[in-house]
RODO-2510 file (C-alpha; in nm, 4 decimals, decimal comma):
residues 303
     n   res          X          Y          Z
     1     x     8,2662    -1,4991     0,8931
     2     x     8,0070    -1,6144     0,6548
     3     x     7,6462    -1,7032     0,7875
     4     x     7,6013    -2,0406     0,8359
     5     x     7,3615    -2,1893     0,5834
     6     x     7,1161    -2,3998     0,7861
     7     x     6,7495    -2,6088     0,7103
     8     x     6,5186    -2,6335     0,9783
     9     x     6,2996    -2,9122     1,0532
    10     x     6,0417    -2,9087     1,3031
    11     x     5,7110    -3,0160     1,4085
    12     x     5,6230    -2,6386     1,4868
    13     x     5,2560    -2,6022     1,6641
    14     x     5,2982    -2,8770     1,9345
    15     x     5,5123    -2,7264     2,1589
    16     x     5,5631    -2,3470     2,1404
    17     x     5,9576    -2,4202     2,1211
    18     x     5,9397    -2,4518     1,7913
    19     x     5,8591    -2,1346     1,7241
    20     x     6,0728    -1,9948     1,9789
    21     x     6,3080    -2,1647     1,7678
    22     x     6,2376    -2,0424     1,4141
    23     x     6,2109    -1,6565     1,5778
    24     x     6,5559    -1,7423     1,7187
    25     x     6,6923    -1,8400     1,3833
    26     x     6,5540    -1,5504     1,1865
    27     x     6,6634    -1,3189     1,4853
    28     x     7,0382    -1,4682     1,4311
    29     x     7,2467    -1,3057     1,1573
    30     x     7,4938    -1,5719     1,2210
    31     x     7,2214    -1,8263     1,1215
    32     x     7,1197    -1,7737     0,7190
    33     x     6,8004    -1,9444     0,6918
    34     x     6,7389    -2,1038     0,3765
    35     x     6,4596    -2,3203     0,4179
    36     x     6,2042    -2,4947     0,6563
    37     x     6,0668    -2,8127     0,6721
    38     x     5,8017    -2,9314     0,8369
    39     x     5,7713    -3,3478     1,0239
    40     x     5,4946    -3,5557     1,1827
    41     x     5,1199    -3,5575     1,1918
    42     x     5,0125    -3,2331     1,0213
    43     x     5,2406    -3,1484     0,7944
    44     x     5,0335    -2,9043     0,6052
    45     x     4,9165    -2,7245     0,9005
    46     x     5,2487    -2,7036     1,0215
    47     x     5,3956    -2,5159     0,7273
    48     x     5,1445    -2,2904     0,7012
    49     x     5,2205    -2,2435     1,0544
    50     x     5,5524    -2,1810     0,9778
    51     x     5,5094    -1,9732     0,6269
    52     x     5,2670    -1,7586     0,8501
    53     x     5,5409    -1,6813     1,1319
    54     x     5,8233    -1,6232     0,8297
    55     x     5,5647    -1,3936     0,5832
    56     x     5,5424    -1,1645     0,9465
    57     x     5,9024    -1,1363     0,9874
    58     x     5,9348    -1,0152     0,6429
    59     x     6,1085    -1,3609     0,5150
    60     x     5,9269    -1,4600     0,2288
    61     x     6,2557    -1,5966     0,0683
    62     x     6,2596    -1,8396     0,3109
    63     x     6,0972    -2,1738     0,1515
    64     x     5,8945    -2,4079     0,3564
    65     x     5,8760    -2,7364     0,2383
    66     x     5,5789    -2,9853     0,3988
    67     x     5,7378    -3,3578     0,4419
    68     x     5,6588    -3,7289     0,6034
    69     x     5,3357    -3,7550     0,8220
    70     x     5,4172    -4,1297     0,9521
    71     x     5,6924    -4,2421     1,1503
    72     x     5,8913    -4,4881     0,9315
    73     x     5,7603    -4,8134     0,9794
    74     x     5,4248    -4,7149     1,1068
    75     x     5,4176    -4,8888     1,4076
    76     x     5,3045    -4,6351     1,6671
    77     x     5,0078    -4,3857     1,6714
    78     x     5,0837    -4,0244     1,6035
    79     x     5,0747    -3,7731     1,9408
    80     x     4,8282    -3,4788     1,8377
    81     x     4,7685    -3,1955     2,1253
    82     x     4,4864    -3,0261     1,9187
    83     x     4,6109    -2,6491     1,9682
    84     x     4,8477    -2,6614     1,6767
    85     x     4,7720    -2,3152     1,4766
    86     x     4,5319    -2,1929     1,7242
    87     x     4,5868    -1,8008     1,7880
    88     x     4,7905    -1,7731     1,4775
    89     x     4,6093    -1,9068     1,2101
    90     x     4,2772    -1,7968     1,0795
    91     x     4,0138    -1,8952     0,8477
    92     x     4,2221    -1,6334     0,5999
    93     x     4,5033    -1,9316     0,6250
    94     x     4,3409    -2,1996     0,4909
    95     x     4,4765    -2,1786     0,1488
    96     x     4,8062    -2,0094     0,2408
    97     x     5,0192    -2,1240     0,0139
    98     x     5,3771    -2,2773     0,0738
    99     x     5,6467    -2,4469    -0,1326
   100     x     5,4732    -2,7649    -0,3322
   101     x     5,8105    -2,9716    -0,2825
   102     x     5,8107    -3,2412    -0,0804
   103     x     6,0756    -3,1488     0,2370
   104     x     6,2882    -3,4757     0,1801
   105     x     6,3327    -3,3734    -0,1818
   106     x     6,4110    -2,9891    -0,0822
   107     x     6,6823    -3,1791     0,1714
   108     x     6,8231    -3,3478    -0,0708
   109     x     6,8539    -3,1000    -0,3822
   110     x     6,9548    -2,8132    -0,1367
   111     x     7,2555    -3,0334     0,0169
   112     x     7,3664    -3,1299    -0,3474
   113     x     7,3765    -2,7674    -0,4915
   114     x     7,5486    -2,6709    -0,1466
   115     x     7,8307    -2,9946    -0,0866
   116     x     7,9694    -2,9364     0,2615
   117     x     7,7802    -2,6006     0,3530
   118     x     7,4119    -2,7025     0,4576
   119     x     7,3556    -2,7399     0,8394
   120     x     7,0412    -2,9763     0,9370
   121     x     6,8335    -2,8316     1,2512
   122     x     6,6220    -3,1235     1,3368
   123     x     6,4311    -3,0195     1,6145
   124     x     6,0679    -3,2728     1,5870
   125     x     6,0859    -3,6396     1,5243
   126     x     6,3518    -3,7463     1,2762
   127     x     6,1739    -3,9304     0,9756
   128     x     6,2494    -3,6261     0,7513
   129     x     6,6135    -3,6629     0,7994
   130     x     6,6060    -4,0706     0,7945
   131     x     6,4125    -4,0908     0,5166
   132     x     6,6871    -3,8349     0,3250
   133     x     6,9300    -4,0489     0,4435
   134     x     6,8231    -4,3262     0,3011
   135     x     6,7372    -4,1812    -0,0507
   136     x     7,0604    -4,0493    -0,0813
   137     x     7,3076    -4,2362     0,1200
   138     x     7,5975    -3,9694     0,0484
   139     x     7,4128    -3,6883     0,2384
   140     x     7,6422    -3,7405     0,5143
   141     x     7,9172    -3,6595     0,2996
   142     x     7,7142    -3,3712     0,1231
   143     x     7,6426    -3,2000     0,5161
   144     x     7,8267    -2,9357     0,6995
   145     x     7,6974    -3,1318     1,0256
   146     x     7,3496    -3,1839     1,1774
   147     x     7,2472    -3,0400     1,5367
   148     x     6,9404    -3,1773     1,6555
   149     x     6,7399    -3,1206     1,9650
   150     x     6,6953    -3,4732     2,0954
   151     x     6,7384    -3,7846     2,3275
   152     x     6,8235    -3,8042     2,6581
   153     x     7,1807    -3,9109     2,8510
   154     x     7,0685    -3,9251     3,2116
   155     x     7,4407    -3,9968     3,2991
   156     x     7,4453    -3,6145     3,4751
   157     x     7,1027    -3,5847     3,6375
   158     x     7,0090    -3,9634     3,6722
   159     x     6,6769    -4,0676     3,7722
   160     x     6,5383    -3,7046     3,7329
   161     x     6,5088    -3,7413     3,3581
   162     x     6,2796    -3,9588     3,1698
   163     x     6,3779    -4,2823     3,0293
   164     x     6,3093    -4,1645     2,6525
   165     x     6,2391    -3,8309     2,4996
   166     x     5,9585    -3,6979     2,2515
   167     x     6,1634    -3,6469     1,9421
   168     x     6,3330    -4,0039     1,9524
   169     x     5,9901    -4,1696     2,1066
   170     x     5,8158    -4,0784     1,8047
   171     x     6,0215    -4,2371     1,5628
   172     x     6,3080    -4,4571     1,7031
   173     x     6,3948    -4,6273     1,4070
   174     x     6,4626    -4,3165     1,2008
   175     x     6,6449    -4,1728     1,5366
   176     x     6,8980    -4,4591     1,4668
   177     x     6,9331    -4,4304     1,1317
   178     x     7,0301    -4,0536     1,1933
   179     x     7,2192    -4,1069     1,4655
   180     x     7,4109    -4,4213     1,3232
   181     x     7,4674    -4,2324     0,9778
   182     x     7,8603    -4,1194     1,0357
   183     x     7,7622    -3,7339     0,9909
   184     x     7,8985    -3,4776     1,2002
   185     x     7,6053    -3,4705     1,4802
   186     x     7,5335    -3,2143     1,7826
   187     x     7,2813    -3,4302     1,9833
   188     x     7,1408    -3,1112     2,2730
   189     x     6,9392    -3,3655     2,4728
   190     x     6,6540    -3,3309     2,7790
   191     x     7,0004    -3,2970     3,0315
   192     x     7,0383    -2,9886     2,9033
   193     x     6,7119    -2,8378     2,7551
   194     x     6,5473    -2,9084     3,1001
   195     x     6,7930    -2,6526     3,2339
   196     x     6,6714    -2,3421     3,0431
   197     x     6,3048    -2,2124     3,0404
   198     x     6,1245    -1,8882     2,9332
   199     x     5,8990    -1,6705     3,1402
   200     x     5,6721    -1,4298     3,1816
   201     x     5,9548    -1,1464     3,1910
   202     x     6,0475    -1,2725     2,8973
   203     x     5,6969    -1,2918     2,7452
   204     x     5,6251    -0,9117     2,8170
   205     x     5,9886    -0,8642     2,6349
   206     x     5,9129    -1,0281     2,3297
   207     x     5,5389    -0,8690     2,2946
   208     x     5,6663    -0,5233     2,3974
   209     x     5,8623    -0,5002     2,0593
   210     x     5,5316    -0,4904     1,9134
   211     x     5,5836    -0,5625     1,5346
   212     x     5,2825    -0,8144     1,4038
   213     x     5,5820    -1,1047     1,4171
   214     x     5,7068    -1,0469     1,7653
   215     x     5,3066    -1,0050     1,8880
   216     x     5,2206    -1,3245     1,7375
   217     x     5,5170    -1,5146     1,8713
   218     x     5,4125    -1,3686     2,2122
   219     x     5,0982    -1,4866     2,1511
   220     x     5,1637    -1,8519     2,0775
   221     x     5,3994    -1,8185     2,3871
   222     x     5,0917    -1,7004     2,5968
   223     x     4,8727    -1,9727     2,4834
   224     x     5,0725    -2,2682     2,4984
   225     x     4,9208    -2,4579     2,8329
   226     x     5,1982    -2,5638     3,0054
   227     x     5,3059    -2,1791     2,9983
   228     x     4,9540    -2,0612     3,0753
   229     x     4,9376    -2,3014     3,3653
   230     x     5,3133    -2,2337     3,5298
   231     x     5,4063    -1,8943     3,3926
   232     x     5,7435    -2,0620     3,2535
   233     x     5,8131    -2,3207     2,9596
   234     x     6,0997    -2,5295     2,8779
   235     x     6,2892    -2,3977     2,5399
   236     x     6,4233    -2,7250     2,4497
   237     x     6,4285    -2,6245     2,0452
   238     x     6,5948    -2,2634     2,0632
   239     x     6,8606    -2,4285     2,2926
   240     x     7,0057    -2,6171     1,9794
   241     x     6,9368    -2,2770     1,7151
   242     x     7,1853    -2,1512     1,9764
   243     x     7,4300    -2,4005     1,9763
   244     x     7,4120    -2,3712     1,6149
   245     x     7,4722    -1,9989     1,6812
   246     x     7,7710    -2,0765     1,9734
   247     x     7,8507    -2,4179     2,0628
   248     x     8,0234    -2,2599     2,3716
   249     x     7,6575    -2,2369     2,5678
   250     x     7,6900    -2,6234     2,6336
   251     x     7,9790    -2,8427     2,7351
   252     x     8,0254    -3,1190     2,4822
   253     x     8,1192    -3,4787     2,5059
   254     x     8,1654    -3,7399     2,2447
   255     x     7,9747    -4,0400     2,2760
   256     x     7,8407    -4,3306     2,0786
   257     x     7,4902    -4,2665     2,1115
   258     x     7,2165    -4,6026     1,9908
   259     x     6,8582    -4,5947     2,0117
   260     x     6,6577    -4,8768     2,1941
   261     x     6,3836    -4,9713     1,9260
   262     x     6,2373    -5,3063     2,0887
   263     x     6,2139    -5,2736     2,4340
   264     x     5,8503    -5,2752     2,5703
   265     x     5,8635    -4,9784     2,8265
   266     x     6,2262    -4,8343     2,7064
   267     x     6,1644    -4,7930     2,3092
   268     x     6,2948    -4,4889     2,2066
   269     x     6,5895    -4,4537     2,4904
   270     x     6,9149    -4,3380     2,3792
   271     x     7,1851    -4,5531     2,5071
   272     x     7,5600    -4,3437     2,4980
   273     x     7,8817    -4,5122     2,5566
   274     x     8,2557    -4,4484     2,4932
   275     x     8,2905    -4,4693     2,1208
   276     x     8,5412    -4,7117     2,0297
   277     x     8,7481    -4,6573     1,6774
   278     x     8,5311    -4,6536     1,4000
   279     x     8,1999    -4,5976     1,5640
   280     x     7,9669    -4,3406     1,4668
   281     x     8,0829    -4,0731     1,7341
   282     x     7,8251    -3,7272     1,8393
   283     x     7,9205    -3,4541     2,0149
   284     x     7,6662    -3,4512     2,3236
   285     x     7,5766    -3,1425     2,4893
   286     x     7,6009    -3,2208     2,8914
   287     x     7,6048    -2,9252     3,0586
   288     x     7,4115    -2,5284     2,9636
   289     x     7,5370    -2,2294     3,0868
   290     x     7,1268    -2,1125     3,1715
   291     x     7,1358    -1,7959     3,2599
   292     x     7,3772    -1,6770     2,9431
   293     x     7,1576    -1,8604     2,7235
   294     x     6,8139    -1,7335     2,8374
   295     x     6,9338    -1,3814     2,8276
   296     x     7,0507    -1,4324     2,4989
   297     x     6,7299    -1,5912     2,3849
   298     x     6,4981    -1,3163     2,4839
   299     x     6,7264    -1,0096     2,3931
   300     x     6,7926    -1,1949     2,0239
   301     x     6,3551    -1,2590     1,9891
   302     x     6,2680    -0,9290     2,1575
   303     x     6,4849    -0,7429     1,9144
***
């Protein structure tokens, strides 16, 4: 089978899932890579981030495309750690250069010269993809599908998830202009992301292939605080690379999924229901086979 032709978009540098995800991708000859984009806050520092990580694995074909800083309608502050970059980029970086187009352009003219074969990977906040949407409202039509790493259900594991998730919180109102947009959507949500987690084993893995591009992913990996605090990290992002891969690591339901953009304390939530005939319907991931899936992710990185 040809490799599926796929765009990432990510707010690499926050969390270190990100790039766990983007090593996961170029790890994954079933995956072809054709460009990245970058979402939220930073943008610039994010695809250097991301041109660094590709120019060490040897994929300088890859383009990486720097897009919207703001959510949408500009109503909410943007979330900033302050470690994005730190350990990979140096003062050498400041002026690395990446592709001058703007992401929601490269979205748009890469889904037009492809009809039907470009996969969205969403994995940050969704204004990229909204804001696509809305400048060319037959991209749904012009899409393979989009599987984004996103939302939560909380219909499986109840009160031990969070009301609203990170991706979705940032932006709401371009989360339901993705999610409402009738395109073939893989929503892999906290219920399952929480599930699966990286450790140390797998740390020592990934940094004894020793190439510059596995040592630097080891070393974001190493640094990230959550990981440097609990020896393990959540690997929300690669968990929707590999149902990109495989959709058989989750169990799937479809569901009418709508995001809450008023409420006070719940903006942001992701409300699923039955769809009923002619609702937008997405395939929600609701169950992770863990241990397959971590095995996989290491031995695919650490190869």
């Amino acid at each position: 089978m040809a490799a599926k032709q796929v765009i990432l978009d990510t707010d690499i540098g926050s969390d270190v899932d990100d790039a766990l995800a983007l090593a996961l991708l170029v790890k994954s000859p079933e995956l072809r890579l054709v460009g990245v984009t970058t979402v939220y806050g930073d943008v610039d520092l994010r695809a250097r981030m991301a041109r660094k990580l590709l120019d060490l694995a040897g994929r300088q074909d890859v383009p990486v495309c720097a897009g919207v800083r703001l959510p949408l309608l500009r109503k909410r502050p943007v979330w900033w750690a302050g470690h994005e970059g730190q350990g990979l980029l140096d003062e050498g970086d400041r002026d690395l250069a990446y592709d001058p187009r703007h992401a929601v352009d490269f979205i748009i003219e890469t889904a037009r010269a492809y009809p039907g074969q470009i996969t969205l990977l969403p994995i940050g906040p969704l204004t990229n993809i909204a804001t696509a949407l809305t400048c060319e409202p037959k991209l749904p039509d012009l899409l393979a599908g989009i599987v984004l790493m996103g939302g939560v259900v909380r219909a499986y594991e109840g009160l031990s998830l969070p009301w609203v998730e990170h991706n979705i919180k940032c932006d709401p109102e371009a989360a339901a202009i993705v999610l409402g947009c009738g395109a073939k959507i893989t929503m892999v949500p906290l219920d399952v992301t929480m599930r699966v987690a990286i450790d140390r084993t797998g740390l020592e893995r990934v940094r004894a292939a020793g190439t510059p591009f596995h040592l630097a992913v080891a070393e974001q990996l190493a640094r990230y605080p959550r990981f440097a605090a609990r020896g393990s990290t959540f690997t929300h992002d690669p968990l929707a690379v590999a149902v990109a891969v495989d959709h058989t690591f989750c169990q799937h339901e479809t569901l009418r999924v709508q995001v809450e953009t008023i409420g006070e304390f719940t903006a942001g939530a992701t409300v699923s229901s039955s769809p009923s005939e002619g609702d937008p319907a997405v395939s929600v991931c609701v169950a992770v086979d863990s241990r397959r899936f971590e095995r996989f992710l290491v031995d695919r990185i650490a190869s």
